[in-house]
N, C-alpha and C positions, 0 to 999 in steps of 0.2 A: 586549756586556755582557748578564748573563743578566735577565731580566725577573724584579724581585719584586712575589709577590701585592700586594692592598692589605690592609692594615690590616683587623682581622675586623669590626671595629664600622662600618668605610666599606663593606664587602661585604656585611651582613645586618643596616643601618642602615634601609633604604628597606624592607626584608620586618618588623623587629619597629614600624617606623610604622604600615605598614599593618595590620597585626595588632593594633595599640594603638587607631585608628580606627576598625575592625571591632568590638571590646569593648566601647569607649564609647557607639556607636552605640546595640549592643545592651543593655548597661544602662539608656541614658537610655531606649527602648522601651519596657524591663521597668519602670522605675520609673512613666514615663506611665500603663500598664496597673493597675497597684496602687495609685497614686494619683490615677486617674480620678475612682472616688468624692469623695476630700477636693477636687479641683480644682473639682468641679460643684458641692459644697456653697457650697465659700468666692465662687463667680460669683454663688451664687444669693443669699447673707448681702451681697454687696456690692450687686446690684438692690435688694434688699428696702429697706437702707439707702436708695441712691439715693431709692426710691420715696417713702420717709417724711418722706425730705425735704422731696421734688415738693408733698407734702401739706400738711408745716407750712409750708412758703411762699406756698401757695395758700391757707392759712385766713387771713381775715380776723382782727386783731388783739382786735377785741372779742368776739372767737368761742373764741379761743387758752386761756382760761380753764376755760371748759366742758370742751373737750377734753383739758386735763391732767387736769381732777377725772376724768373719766370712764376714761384712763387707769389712772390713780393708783386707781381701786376696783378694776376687771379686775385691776391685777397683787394688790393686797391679797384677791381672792377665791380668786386661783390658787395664790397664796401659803399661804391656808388650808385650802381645799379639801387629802382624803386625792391622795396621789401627784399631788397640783398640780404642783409644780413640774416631775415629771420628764415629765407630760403634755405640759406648756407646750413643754419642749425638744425632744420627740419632734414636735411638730407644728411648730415653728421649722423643725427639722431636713427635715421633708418640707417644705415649705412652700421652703425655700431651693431642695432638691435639683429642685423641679421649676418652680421659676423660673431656675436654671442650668444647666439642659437646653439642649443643642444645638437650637437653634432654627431653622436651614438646613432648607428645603423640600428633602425627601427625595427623590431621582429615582423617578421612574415604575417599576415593574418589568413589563415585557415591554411590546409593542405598543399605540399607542391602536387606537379604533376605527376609524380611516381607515386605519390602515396591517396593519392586519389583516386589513379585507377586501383590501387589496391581495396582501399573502401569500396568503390564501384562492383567489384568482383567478389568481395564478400557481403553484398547488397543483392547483388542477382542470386548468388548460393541460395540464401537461403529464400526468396520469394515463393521455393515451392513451399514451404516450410508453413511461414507467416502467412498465405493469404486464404483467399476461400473466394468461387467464383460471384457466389450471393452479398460478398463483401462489396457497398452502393460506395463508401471511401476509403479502398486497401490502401494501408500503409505501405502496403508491399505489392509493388509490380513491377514487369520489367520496360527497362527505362524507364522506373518513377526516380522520385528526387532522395538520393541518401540523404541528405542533411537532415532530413525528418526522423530519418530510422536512427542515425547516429550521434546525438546528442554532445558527445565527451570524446575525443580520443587522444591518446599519445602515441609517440614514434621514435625508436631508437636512433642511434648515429646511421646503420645500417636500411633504416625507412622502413622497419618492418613492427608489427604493432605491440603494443607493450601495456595498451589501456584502453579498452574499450565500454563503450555504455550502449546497448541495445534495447531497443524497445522493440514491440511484439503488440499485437495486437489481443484483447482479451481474451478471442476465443480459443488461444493457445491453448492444447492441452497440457501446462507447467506444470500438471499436480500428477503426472506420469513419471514413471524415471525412464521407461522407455523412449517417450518423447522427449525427456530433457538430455538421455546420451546421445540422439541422434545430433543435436543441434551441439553440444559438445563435440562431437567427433566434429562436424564438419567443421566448428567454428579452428580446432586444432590442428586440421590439415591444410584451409586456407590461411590461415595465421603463422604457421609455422612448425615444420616439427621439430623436434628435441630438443625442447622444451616444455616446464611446467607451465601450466596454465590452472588458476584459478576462477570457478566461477557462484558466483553470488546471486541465486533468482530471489528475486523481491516479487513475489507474487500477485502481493497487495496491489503494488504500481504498477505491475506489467513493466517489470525492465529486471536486464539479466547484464551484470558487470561482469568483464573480463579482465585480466589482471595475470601477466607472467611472472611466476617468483622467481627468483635467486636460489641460487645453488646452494643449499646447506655447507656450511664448511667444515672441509676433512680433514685440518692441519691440529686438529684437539688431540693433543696425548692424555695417555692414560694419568694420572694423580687422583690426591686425595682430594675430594668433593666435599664441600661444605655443606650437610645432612647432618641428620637427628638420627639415632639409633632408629633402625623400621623399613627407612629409606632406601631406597635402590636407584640410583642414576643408570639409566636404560641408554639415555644419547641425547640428542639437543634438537630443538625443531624452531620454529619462526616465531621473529618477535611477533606478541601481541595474544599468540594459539594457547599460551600459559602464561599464570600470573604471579610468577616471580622468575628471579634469575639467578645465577649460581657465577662467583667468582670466580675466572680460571686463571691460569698464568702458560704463557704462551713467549717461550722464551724467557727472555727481560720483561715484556710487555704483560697488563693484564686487560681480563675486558669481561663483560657481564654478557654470560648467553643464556638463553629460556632453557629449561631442559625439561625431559620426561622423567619426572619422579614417579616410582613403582612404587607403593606404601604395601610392607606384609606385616605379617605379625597378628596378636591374637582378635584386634578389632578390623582388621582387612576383609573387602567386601570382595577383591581378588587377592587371593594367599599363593596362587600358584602362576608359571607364567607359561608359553607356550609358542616356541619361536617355529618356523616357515621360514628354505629359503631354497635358493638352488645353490650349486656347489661353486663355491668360492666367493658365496655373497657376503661374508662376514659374520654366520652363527658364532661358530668355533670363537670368534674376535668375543662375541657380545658374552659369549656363555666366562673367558676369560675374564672382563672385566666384571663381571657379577660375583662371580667367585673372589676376587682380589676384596673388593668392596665388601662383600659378607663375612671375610676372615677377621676384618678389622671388630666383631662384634660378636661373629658366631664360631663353629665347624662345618665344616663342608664336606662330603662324600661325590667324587666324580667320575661319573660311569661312563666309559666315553667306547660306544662301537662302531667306530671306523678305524680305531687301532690304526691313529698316525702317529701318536706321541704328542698332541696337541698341547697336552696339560704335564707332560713330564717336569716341567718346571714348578710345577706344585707339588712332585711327590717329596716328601719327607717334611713338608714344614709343619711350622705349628698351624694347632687348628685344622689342616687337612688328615682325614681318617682314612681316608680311601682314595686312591686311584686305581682303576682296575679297566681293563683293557680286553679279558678274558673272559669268557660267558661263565665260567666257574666263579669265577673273585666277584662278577657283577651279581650271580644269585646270592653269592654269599654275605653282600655290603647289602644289599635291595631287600633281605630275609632278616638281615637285624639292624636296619632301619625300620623297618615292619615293628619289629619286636621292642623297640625304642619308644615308636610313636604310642607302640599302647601302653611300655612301660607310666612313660608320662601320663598320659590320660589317666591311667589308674592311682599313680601318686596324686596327682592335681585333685582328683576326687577324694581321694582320701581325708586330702589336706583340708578343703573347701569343706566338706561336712561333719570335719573335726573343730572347724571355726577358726584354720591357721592358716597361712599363705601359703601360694604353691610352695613346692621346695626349690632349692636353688638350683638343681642338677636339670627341672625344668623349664628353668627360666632361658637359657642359653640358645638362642636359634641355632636349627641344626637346616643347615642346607642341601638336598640334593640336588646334584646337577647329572645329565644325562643329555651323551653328545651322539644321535642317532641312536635310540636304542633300536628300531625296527632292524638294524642289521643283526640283533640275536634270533631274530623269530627264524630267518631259515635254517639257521645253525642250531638253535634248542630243538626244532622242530626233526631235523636232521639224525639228531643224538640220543630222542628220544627226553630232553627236559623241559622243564614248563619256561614259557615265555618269562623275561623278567620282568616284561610289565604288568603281568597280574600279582607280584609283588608292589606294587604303586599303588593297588587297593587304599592301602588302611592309611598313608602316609599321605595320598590326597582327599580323601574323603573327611578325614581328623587333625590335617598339618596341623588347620588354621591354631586348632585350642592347644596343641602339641607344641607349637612351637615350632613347628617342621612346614620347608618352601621348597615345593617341586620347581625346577624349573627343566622343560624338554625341548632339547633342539634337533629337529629332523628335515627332511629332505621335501619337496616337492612330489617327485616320484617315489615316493614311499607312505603318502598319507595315509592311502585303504591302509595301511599295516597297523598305525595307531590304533590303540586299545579302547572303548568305551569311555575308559576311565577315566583317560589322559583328555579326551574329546571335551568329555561335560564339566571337568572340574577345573580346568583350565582358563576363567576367565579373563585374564590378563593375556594379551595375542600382541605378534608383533611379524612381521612379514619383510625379510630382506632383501634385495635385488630385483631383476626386471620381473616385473609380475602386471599379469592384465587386470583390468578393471574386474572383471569375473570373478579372477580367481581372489581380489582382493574382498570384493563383496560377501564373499561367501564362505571366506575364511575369517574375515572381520565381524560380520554381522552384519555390517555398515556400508553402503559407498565412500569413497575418500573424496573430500570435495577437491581435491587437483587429479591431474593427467600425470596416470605413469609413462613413462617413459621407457626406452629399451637398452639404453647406455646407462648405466649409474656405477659410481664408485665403491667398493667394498661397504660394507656396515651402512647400505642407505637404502631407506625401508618407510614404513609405516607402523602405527602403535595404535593399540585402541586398549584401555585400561576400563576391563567392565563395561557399561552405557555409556562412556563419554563418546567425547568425539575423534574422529580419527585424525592422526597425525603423524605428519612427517617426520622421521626419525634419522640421524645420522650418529650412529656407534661411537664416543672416543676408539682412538686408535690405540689396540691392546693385543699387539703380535706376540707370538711366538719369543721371544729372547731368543731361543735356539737354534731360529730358523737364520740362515746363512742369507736369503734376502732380505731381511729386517733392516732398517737405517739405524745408526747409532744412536742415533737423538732417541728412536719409540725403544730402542732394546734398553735403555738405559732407564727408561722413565718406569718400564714393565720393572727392571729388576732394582729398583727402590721402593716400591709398593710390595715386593715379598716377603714373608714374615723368615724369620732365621731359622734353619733348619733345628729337625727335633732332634734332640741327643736320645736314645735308647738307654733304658733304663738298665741294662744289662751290660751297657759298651764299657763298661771301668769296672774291671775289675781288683778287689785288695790286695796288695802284695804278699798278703799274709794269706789270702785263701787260697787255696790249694785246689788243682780245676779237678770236679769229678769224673768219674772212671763213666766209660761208655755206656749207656742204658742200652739194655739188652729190648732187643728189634720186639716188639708187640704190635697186635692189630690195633692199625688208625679206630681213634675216638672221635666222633663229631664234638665239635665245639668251637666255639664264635671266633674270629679271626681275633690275635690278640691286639692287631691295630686299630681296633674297635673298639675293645672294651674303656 
């Protein structure tokens, strides 16, 4: 059946609304405007009233006499006197219009005196910066006029700056990063510290914005995120830096925050991830809530060598294979993940040039996680065993088609120990705690366009996924449960997101079987740990 339009007035109903809207609008404006005058008279004839009122009810009764006669001759003189009466209305008339004056304290125009010597003071800063002595009209000299240099600015309750728009003259060299940290740093220490500061060079115009962000909020507990199978919620960054939002719920309340979505799996262009931080910046926090988040989908194997019991609250559930703590248990999980990633590969191939879909046992992401592995390399080294990151070979080289997501979280002081392996295949980076522009540069790839800072709260960092761009990251909040300073609210949210412990296939036994007689003692067989298989 062929499709008829709709009806003209249902199709260009909603355009002559809005066009009706738009008219009315602008008439009631124009009318406003031409009846300004009559509105501020008739406020000002209504106070005066009021006022007269105020009067005759504050005079005393035996007073109220006098004051009519005395009335009463003023209007009879006004009355007589030449052009009396239309004097009287002409000063009624003023008399109204400027007691129905907008009475609102007018905002200030332009800076007070405190915040203008502060502009004044970061106007000379930088004058060595901006000028040059061959320059015939520097923007910049000392005691020239800031208002030329500073175009835009805002200013806290505190008068200290919160919005700035600088100009510069062209022969700035803007296309340096060297020259653009310097005038960062500076702009950061006269502006304030500890605080983020953003800045935005427009090269094109020669002008460089300044802008202090807001704190990331730390009050996000751990739950279940609204994502696609693939998806990894990493932490939350500024509105606007990413283009969707993620539901949460925060208590009673809920609210829309931007997050850092990590995408793995077999069309991932970063499969694997690679966290930096120093000690107590919130790895451990981010590496738990990744694991929580991959159980819902996959299994997970977690190798954790710092041996605090970080992850003991995942040992036995579903879905987790591994936790191991011990350099023996970590070669032995790392050797048949090894043995996993190729099993796959080789079914998937099998399958694919037999003309059938993978199989199913490959379909199931398998997650490793690994909490400092650089603390085995003195202790393998020690003992005479291989590092176990030269078991991450084949598991990062092959996850992505496998099915298999490195993720490594280490220390600052411990980088040289990282393996080749871990370095190059690690495209997905994330950096927690106080860290300098350097170290973020050149662990990122990238500069961050804001200023770190030296105070920051647990799990607050930066993210760079691949080429994109860098970004500010703060962790949900995903403690320990077991840990004794944990608040009840995060320990409570952790231990809702756990999957139910695994029952042992061996734990019930028939009342009818009869338990067997003791195997006589033979020499240890190698063979795969059975929480593996």
């Amino acid at each position: 059946m062929a499709r008829r339009p709709l009806p003209r007035i249902l199709s260009t109903g909603s355009a002559q609304i809005a066009r009706s809207r738009e008219l009315a609008r602008t008439a009631a404006d124009s009318a406003t405007d031409v009846l300004h005058p009559l509105i501020t008279i008739t406020r000002g004839l209504r106070r005066l009233a009021s006022a007269g009122r105020r009067k005759w009810a504050d005079t005393p009764k035996d007073k109220r006499g006098p004051l009519l006669f005395l009335v009463a001759s003023v209007i009879l003189v006004v009355a007589l006197a030449p052009y009396g009466p239309l004097l009287a209305v002409i000063t009624l008339m003023a008399a109204a219009a400027w007691q129905g004056r907008d009475r609102a304290p007018s905002a200030p125009e332009g800076p007070d005196e405190s915040q203008t010597e502060r502009l004044k003071s970061l106007y000379e800063a930088l004058v060595p910066y901006f000028s040059a002595p061959e320059d015939p009209a520097p923007l910049y000299a000392h005691g020239g006029e800031w208002e030329n240099a500073f175009p835009e600015y805002e200013f806290d309750a505190s008068g200290r700056v919160t919005s700035l728009t600088i100009r510069y003259p062209a022969y700035f060299t803007d296309g340096e990063p060297e020259a653009r940290a310097r005038i960062e740093h500076l702009l950061t220490a006269k502006s304030g510290r500890g605080r983020e500061y953003r800045f935005v060079w427009d090269e094109e115009g020669n002008q460089l914005s300044l802008a202090v962000l807001p704190p990331l909020p730390t009050d996000i507990a751990a739950q279940r995120f609204v994502t696609a199978p693939g998806e990894t919620v990493l932490g939350f960054t500024d509105p606007g830096e990413v283009q969707r939002t993620l539901p949460l719920t925060h208590g009673e309340e809920q609210r829309d925050m931007p997050p850092v979505v990590w995408r793995t799996g077999v069309r991932s262009t970063e499969p694997h991830l690679l966290v930096m931080g120093q000690p107590g910046s919130g790895t451990s926090t981010l590496l738990r809530s990744i694991a929580l988040q991959a159980l819902q989908y996959g299994d997970v194997v977690i190798v954790e060598g710092g041996a605090t019991g970080e992850y003991a609250c995942l040992t036995g559930r579903d879905g987790v294979l591994a936790v191991e703590c011990a350099l023996a248990g970590a070669l032995a999980s790392l050797e048949w993940a090894a043995h996993e990633t190729e099993r796959r590969l080789i079914a998937a191939n099998r399958a694919r040039q037999a003309g059938h879909p993978p199989p199913e046992d490959t379909k199931r992401p398998l997650w490793i996680l690994l909490d400092r592995p650089t603390a085995f390399a003195h202790l393998a080294a020690t003992d005479g065993h291989r590092d176990p990151q030269s078991l991450l070979q084949v598991p990062l080289r092959h996850g992505r088609a496998a099915n298999v997501t490195v993720v490594v979280a280490d220390q600052f002081d411990s980088a040289e120990l990282l393996s080749d392996a871990v370095r190059q295949h690690t495209r997905a980076r994330a950096v927690l705690g106080p860290t300098t522009s350097e170290q973020l540069t050149a662990f990122l790839g990238a500069p961050p366009h804001t200023t770190p800072i030296t105070q920051v709260p647990p799990g607050r960092g930066y993210a760079r996924l691949g080429t994109g761009p860098v970004l500010r990251l703060q962790v949900p909040a995903t403690p320990d449960p077991y840990d004794d300073a944990t608040t009840d609210t995060h320990r409570q949210a952790v231990l809702e997101l756990l999957p139910p412990r695994t029952t042992p296939a061996d734990s019930e036994q028939q009342p009818e079987q009869r338990p067997e007689p003791e195997p006589v003692a033979a020499e240890p067989v190698a063979a795969e740990p059975s929480h593996l298989s």
